[in-house]
C-alpha angles and dihedrals in degrees: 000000000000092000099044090062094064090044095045088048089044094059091045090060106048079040082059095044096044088051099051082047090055095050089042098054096036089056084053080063100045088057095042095048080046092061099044096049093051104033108160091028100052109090129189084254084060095047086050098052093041081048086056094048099043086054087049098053087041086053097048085047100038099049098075101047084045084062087050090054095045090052092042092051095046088047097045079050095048092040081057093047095053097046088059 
């Protein structure tokens, strides 16, 4: 039972990480699709806005898996500091 907690922590973290990668990459692409499909339209001012609300929805969707990763690392630190 001892060795499956790292493991299972472990996993949570790189899911997390994974997770916050995959919203990340896909609002690059938001913006990207954005300026393709409106070419002459889209101004620097517009990239600017769609790049706001693209770190606001990353942030929305990134903070609790940030807290996943947080508990996850003080409990793999506390489960170290119990085994010694």
């Amino acid at each position: 039972m001892k060795n499956i907690l790292p493991i299972l922590l472990l996993s949570a973290i790189a899911g997390c990480l994974i997770a916050i990668s995959a919203v990340c990459w896909h609002s690059v692409g938001e913006i990207h699709y954005l300026k393709t499909f409106f070419p002459k339209q889209f101004s620097v001012e517009d990239a600017f806005y769609a790049s706001k609300i693209e770190f606001v929805k990353i942030a929305i969707l990134s903070f609790p898996l940030l807290l996943i990763i947080g508990i996850s690392l003080y409990i793999l630190r506390c489960f170290g500091k119990d085994s010694e």
